[in-house]
N, C-alpha and C positions, 0 to 999 in steps of 0.2 A: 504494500500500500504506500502511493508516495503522500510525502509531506509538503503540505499548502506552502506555498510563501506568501503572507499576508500584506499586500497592498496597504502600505504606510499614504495617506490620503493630505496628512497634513504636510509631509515631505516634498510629495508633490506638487502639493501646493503651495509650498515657499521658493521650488525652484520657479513657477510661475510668478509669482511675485518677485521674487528677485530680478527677472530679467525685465518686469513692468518697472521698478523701480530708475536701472538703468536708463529704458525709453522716459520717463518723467524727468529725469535729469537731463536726456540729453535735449531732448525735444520743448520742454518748457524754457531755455532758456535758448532759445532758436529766436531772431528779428522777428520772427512771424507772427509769433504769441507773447515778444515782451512779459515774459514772464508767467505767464497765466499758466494754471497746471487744467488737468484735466477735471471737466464739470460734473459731476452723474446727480439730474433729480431722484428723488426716491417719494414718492405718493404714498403712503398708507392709510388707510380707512377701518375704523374700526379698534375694538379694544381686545382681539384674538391676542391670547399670550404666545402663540407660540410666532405670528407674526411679527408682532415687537419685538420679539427675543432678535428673528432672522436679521429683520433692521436693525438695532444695535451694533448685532455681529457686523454687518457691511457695512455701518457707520463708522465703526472702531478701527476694521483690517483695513477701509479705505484710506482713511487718517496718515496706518502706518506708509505706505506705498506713495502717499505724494497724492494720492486723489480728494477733489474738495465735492464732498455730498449738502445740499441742499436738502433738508425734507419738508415735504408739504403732508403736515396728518390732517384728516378728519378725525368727526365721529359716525360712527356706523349712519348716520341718519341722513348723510350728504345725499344731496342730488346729483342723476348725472351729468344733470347740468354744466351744478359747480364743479364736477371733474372734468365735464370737458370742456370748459372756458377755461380750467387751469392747466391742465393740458396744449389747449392753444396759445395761453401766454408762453410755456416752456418752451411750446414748438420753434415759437419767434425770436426768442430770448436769446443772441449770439453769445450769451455766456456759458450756455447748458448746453455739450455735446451731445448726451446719451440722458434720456430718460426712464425708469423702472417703477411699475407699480408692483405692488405688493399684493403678491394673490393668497387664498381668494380673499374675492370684493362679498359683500353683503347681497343676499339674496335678490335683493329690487335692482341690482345695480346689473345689466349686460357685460360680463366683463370683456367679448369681443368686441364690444362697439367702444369702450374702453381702448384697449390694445391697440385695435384700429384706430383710433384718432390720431395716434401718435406719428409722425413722421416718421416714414419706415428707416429713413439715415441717423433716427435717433434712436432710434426702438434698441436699449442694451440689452434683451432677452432675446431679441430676435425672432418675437412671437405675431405679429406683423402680419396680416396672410398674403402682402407683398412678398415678403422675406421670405416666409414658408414654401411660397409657390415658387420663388428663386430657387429654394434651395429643394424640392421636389424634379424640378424639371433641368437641372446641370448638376454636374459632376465638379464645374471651377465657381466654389464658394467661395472659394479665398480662407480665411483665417477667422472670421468672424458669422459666430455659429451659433444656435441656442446653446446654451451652457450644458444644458442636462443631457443635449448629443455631442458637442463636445467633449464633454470629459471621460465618455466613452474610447473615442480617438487615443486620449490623453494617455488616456490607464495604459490602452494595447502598446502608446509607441513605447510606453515608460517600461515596459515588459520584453520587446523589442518581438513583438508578436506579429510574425505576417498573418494576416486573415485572407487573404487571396485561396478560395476553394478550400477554406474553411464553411463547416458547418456551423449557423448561429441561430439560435432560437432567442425571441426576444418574448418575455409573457408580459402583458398588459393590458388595460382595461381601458385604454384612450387609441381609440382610431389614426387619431393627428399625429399622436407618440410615435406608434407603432411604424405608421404607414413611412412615416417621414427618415426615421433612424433606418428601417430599412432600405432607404433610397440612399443612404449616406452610406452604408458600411454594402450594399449593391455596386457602389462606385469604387471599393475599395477589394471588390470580385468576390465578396465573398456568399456563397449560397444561404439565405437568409429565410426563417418561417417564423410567421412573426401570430401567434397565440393568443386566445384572451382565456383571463383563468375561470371564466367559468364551459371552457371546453373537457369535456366529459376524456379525452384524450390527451391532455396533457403531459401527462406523465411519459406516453408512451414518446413525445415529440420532443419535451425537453430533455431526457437523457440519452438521447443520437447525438446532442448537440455537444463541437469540442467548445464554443462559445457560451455562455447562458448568460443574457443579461433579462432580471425584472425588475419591474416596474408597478408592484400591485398595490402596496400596505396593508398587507395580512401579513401577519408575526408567522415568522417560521412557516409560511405555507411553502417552501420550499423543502422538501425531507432526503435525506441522503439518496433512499434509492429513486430519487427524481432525477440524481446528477450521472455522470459520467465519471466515468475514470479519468484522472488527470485532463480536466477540463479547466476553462477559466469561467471563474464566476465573477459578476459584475453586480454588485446587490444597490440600484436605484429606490425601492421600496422602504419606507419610515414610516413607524408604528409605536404605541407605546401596550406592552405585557407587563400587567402587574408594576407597572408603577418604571417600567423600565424603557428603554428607546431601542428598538430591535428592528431587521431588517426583516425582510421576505425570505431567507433562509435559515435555518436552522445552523446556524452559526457551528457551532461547537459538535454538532454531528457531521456536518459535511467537509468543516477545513482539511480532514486531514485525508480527504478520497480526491481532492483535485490540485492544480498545479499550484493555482493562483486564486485569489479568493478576498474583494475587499469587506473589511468591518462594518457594519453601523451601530454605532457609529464609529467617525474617525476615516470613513474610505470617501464616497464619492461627494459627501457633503462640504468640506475644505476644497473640493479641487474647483467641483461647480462654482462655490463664490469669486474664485483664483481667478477661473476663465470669464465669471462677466467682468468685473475687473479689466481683464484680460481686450474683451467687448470695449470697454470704454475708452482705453488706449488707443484701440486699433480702430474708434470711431473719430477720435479727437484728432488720431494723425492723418484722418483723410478729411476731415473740416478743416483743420487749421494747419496743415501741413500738406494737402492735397497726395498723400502717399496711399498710394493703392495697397487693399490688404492683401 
């Protein structure tokens, strides 16, 4: 039986941040921007705990890295109105490169007509259905990606993983997810089937796969004999069991049946903030540096 090597999430996340810090130093003191470092609005709505935690977090790591955040909060009672007149101030506003709202919004609130208002060259999630549909219909995105298919890329090249005719099964309960991550890691050749968990055949589909990435939040519904022998596991799924913050797979029974295998927590949630981050750089140096990503 071999032994997992556990995908360090915060590691890689610092190497991303470190090389964001560099481009901030170099880039912010270019003629072009006089100084100005890079802008990210942050929207949030509502008094969700575990929202305000997420913001902090990105308020705090942006701080460290050279990036200035702006937040604009409500309370859960806002209009869409007043989100999207403040929405359109930010879109105007040549101080703010990249804009993020904080999902999710309050029941009454659309959150794609939300998303949608944003300027798709500001949009740092990249949730856009401009963006989306870019990034469905080509293979040359460039550099700047949703975060949560992004860090996908990130783990395998960190692994030095070719997926080229690699088997990948992806489980997940969002159509847009699924469909879309497969169009990304399809560009990257690999044979892709992409599941939702409440298919009566899942099992039999996720452990062909030398890939596994989900995407559910069900604690441990992933169970050892679902995986593969020395397969890579990519655990995107967050959940809380008894009081605790647990991923989609059964942690502790499967690390030691596959190669590679991230925690939650500690794997993909550090790398995701890394790369919008990541998103904001690579938006600011095509506004105010005109550098293609």
């Amino acid at each position: 039986m071999s032994k997992s090597k556990i995908i360090d999430g915060h590691a890689l996340a610092n190497k991303i941040k470190d090389k964001i810090v560099k481009d901030v130093e170099k880039y912010c003191h270019a003629t072009e921007t006089n100084g100005q470092r890079p802008n990210l609005a942050i929207i949030l709505v509502g008094e969700r705990e575990d929202s305000k935690l997420y913001v902090k977090m990105k308020e705090r790591e942006a701080k460290k890295i050279g990036i200035d955040t702006h937040l604009y909060k409500f309370n859960s009672l806002v209009t869409e109105k007043d989100l999207l007149d403040t929405i359109k101030f930010l879109n105007e506003d040549p101080l703010i490169d990249a804009i993020l709202v904080q999902l999710p919004l309050p029941k009454h609130i659309d959150a794609n007509k939300i998303i949608n208002s944003i300027k798709p060259e500001k949009d740092a999630d990249r949730f856009h259905k401009k963006n989306l549909e870019f990034l469905f219909t080509t293979c040359e995105y460039g550099k700047i990606l949703p975060p949560v298919f992004g860090v996908v890329l990130e783990i395998l090249k960190s692994i030095n993983y070719d997926i080229k005719n690699k088997k990948v099964c992806i489980i997940t309960n969002s159509d847009i997810f699924g469909k879309n991550l497969a169009r990304i890691l399809e560009c990257q050749q690999a044979k892709v089937d992409v599941v939702y968990s409440n298919n009566k055949n899942i099992a039999q589909k996720s452990k062909k796969a030398d890939v596994l990435i989900t995407a559910v939040g069900r604690p441990k519904f992933i169970t050892k004999d679902m995986v593969k022998e020395n397969a890579v596991i990519i655990d995107i799924g967050i959940s809380r069991k008894n009081g605790k913050v647990c991923g989609d797979v059964d942690f502790e029974k499967v690390k030691n049946k596959v190669d590679f295998i991230t925690p939650v927590p500690g794997g993909v949630g550090p790398i995701t903030i890394a790369i919008l981050f990541r998103n904001v750089i690579e938006i600011y140096k095509k506004s105010k540096h005109k550098i293609k990503s």
